[in-house]
C-alpha positions, 0 to 999 in steps of 0.5 A, a space after each residue: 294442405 287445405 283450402 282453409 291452410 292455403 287461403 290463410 297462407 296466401 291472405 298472410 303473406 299477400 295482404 299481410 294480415 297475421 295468420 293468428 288473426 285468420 280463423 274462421 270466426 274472424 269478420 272480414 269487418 275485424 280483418 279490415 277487409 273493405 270492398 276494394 281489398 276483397 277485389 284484391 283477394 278475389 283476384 289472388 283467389 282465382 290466380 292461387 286456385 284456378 277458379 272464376 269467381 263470377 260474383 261481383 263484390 257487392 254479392 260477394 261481401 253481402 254473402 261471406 262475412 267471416 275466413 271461415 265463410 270465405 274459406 267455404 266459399 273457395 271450397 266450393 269454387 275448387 269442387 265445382 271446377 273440379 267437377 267441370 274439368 272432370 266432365 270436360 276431360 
């Protein structure tokens, strides 16, 4: 399963917004994502995936404006942990 599959799994079910509407060109305007619900998915984000997001939500909504954006961004998230734990081990 990708990220893009999981993160559409998790907002579905979590925060019940249909998974039809979560495609990647979908605003988090258009999905009714305001900043105290991005707070919610970034904590369901870092619990789900084992990251940390260090960005505050203001950054966060200023930097990703679409599911496709957020996907990308938890992509990254999950890389660079990797890495991290990679080079711990």
């Amino acid at each position: 399963m990708t990220t893009e599959d999981r993160l559409r799994t998790l907002i579905a079910k979590d925060f019940a917004i249909p998974a039809e509407r979560l495609t990647p060109q979908a605003t988090l305007e258009d999905l009714e994502v305001d900043s105290l619900r991005m707070i919610e998915i970034a904590f369901a984000i870092e619990e789900t995936f084992g990251v940390s997001i260090d960005e505050d939500t203001a950054a966060l909504m200023g930097r990703i404006h679409t599911f496709g954006e957020l996907c990308a961004y938890v992509s990254e998230l999950v890389t660079s942990h990797g890495k991290a734990a990679t080079a711990r081990a």
